[in-house]
C-alpha positions as CSV (number, residue, x, y, z in Angstrom):
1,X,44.1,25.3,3.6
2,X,40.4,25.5,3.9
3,X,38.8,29.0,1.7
4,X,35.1,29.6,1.1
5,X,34.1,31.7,-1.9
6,X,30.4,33.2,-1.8
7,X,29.4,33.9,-5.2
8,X,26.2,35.7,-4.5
9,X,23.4,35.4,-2.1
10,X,20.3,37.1,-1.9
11,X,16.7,36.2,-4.1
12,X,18.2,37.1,-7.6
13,X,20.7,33.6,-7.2
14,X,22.9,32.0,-4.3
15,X,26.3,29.8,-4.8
16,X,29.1,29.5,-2.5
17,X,32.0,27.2,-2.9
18,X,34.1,25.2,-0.1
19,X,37.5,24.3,-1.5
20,X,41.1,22.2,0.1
21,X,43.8,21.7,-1.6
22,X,42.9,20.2,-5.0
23,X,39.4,19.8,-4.2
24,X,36.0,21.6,-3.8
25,X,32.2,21.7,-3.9
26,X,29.8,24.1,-5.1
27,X,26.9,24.5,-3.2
28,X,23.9,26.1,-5.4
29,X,24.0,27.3,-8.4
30,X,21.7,30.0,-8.5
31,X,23.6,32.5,-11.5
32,X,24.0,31.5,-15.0
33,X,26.6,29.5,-16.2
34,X,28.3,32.4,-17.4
35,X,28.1,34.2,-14.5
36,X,29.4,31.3,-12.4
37,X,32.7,31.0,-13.7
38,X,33.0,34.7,-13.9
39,X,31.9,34.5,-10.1
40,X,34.7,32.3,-9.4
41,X,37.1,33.7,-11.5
42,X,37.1,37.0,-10.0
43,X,37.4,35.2,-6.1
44,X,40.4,33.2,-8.0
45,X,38.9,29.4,-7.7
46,X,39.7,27.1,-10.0
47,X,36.3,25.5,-11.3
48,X,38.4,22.1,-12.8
49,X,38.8,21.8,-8.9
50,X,35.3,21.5,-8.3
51,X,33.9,17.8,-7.9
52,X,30.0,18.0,-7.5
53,X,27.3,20.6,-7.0
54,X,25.5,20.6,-3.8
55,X,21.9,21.8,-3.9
56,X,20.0,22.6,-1.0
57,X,16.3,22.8,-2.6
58,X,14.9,23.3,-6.1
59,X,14.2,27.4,-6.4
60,X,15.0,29.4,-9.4
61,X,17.8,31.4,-7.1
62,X,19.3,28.1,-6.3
63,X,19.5,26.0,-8.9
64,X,19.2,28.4,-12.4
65,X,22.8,27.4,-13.8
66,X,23.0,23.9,-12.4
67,X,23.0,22.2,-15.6
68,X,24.5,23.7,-18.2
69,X,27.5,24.5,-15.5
70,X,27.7,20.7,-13.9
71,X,27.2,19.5,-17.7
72,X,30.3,22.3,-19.3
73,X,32.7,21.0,-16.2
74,X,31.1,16.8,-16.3
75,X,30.4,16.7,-12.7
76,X,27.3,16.0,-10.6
77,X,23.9,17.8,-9.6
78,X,24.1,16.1,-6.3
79,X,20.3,16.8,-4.1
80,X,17.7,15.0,-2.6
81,X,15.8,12.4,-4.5
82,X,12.5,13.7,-3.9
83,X,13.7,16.9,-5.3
84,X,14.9,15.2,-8.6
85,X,12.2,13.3,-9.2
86,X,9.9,16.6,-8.7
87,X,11.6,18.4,-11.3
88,X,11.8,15.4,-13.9
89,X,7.9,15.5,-13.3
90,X,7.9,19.0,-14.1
91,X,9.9,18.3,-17.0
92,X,13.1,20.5,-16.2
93,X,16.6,19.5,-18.1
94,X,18.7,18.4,-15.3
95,X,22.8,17.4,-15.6
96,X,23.5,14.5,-17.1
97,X,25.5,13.1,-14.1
98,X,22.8,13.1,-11.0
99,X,23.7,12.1,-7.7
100,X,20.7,11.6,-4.9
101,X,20.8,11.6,-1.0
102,X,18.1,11.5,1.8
103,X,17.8,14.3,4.1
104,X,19.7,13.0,7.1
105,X,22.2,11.0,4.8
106,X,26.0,11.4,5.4
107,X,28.4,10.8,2.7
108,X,32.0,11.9,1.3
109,X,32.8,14.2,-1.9
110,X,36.7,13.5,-2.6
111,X,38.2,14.3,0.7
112,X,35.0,16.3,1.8
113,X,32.6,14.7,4.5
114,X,29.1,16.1,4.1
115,X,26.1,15.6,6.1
116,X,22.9,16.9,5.1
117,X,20.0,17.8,7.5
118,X,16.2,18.6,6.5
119,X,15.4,22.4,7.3
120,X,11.8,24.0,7.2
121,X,11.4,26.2,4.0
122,X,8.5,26.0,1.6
123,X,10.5,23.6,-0.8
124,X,10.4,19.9,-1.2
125,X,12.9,18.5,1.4
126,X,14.9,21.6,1.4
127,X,17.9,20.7,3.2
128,X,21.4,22.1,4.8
129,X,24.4,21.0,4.9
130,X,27.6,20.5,6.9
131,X,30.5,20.6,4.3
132,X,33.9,19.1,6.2
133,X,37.4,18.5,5.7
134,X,40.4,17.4,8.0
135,X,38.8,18.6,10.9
136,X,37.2,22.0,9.9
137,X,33.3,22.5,9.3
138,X,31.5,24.2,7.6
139,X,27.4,25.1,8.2
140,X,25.0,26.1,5.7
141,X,21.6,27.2,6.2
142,X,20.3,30.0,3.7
143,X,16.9,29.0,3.4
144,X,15.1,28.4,6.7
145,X,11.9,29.4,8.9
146,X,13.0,28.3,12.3
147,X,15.7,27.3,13.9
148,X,14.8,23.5,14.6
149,X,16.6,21.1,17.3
150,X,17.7,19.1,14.3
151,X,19.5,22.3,12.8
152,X,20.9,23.4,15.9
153,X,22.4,20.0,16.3
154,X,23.9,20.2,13.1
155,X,25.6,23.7,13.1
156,X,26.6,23.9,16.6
157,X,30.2,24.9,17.0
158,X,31.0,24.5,13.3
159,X,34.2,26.7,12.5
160,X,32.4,28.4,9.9
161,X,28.3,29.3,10.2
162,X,27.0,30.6,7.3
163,X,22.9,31.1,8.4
164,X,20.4,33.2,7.2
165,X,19.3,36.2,8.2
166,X,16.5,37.3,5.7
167,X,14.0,40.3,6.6
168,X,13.4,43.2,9.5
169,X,9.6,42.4,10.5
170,X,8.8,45.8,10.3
171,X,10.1,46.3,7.2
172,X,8.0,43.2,5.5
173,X,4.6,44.5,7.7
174,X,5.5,48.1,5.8
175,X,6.5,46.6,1.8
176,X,4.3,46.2,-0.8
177,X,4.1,42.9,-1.1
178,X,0.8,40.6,-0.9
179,X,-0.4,39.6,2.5
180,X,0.1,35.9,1.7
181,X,3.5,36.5,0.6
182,X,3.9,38.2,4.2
183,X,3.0,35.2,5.7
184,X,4.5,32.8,3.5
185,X,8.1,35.1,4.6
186,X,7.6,35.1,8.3
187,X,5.5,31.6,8.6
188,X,7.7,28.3,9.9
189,X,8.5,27.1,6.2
190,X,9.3,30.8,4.9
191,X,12.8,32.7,5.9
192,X,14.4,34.0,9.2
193,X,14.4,37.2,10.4
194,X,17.5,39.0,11.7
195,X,16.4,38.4,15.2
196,X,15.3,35.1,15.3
197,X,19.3,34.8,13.7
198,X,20.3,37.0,16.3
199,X,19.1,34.7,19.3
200,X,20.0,31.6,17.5
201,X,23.4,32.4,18.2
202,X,23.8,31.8,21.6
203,X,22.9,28.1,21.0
204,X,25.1,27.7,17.8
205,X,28.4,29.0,18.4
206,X,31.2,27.6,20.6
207,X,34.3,27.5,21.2
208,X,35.6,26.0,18.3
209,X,33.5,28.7,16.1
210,X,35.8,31.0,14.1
211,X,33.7,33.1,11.4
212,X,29.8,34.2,10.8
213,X,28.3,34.8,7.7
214,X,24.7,36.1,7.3
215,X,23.4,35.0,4.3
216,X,20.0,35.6,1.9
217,X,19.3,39.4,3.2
218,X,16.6,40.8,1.4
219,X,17.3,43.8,-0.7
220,X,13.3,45.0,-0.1
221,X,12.5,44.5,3.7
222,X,16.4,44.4,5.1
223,X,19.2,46.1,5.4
224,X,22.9,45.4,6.0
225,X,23.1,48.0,9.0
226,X,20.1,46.7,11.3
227,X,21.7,43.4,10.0
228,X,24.6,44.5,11.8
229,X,23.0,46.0,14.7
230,X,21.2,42.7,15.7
231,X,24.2,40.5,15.4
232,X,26.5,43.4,17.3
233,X,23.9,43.3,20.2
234,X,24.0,39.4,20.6
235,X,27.4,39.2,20.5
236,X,28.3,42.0,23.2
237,X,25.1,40.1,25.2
238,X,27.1,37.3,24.4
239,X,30.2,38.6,26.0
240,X,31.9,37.6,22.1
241,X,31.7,41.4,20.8
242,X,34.5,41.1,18.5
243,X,33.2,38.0,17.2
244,X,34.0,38.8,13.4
245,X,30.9,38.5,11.5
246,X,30.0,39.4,7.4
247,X,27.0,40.6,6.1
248,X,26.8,38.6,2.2
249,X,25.7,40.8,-0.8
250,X,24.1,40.2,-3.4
251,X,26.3,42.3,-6.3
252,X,29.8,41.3,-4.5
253,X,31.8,38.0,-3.6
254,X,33.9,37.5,-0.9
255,X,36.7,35.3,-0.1
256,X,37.7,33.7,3.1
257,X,40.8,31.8,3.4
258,X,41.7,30.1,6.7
259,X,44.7,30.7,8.9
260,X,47.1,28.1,9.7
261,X,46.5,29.7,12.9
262,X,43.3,29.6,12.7
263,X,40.3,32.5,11.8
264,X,40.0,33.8,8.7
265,X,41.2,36.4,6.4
266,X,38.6,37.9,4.2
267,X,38.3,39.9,0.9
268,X,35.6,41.4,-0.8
269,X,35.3,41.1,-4.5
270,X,33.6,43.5,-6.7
């Protein structure tokens, strides 16, 4: 039985995990070690389970406790090898056990297939990932300023989409924040807005599609409700309107566990 376990996600740290049966990946590791394992002990997965972690670029929010936690449990950072040689440069303590891959590459965790695709974020060869097992996919992309072919390619029809879904433009043009980091947000390598996530949908899910998760909403120019309100449109335009759909927090967890049946149930976690 396939169950997802988001940790956190928003700018103060992002990790989800993807477990079946007696196996499971983390993907970032964007809290402290501490708060990791308190993460997943309060969504109830077991982190001896838990064979690599996946990370999709090199920001603080993503990869804060990826050493100390991949070093306490003896499993792998596993990321790009640009990425890892950028941070040795920088002179960052990485895990002891690294594993590298090329944007594009394919390759198996245990009884997981992933396949990694490059994404447009202002990060060096920020990627996202398609994390699979017997026959169920899952697609990942948290950090991301456009919806490129090669993305849509990679999370079309995947059983669970788990895609970003960052800032209202209004609300950015109206914050306090620098003009450059204005355009840095809404530029092709910055984040997505809720309606460019909104319209991607039509393109992304299928038939086999079962659950959508909106990921990375900003706490200072988003909120969950117009969120909500441009998802709810697309789907009704999409003739889907009870197409369920989760908005993730950044305080909270939540817990999806897969039907036998198929769709998923899910639980919020305080």
């Amino acid at each position: 039985m396939l169950k997802i376990g988001i940790l956190g996600s928003g700018s103060k740290g992002n990790s989800l995990i993807v477990s079946a049966g007696e196996e499971a990946v983390l993907v970032d590791a964007g809290f402290s070690r501490r708060e990791l394992l308190r993460r997943l002990e309060a969504l109830e997965f077991d982190p001896g389970k838990i064979r690599c972690v996946l990370l999709t670029h090199e920001h603080t929010d993503h990869i804060s406790g990826a050493r100390l936690f991949c070093d306490t449990l003896k499993i792998p950072l596993c990321a790009a090898g640009s990425v890892l040689a950028l941070l040795k440069k920088k002179g960052q303590r990485l895990p002891a056990s690294l594993w590298s891959f090329e944007p594009g590459e394919q390759f198996k965790v245990g009884s997981f297939e992933i396949r990694t695709f490059p994404v447009q974020h202002d990060a060096i060869d920020p990627v996202g990932f398609v994390v699979g097992s017997s026959g169920v996919n899952v697609g990942i992309a948290t950090d991301l300023g456009e919806i490129s072919p090669m993305v849509r390619r990679n999370l079309v029809n995947t059983e669970v989409l788990i895609l970003e879904s960052n800032y209202d433009p209004e609300m950015l043009r109206n914050s306090s924040r620098r003009p450059g980091l204005k355009n840095r947000i809404n530029g092709f390598n910055g984040h997505l807005d809720n309606r460019s996530a909104a319209r991607a949908l039509e393109s992304l899910l299928g038939d086999r599609s079962e659950l959508l998760l909106l990921a990375h909403r900003s706490g200072e120019c988003n909120t969950e409700e117009l969120v909500c309100q441009e998802i709810r449109r697309e789907l009704s335009s999409l003739a889907r309107p009870d197409f369920p759909f989760s908005v993730l927090k950044q305080g909270h967890c939540l817990k999806a566990c897969r039907r036998s049946s198929g769709g998923f149930d899910l639980t919020e976690v305080l």
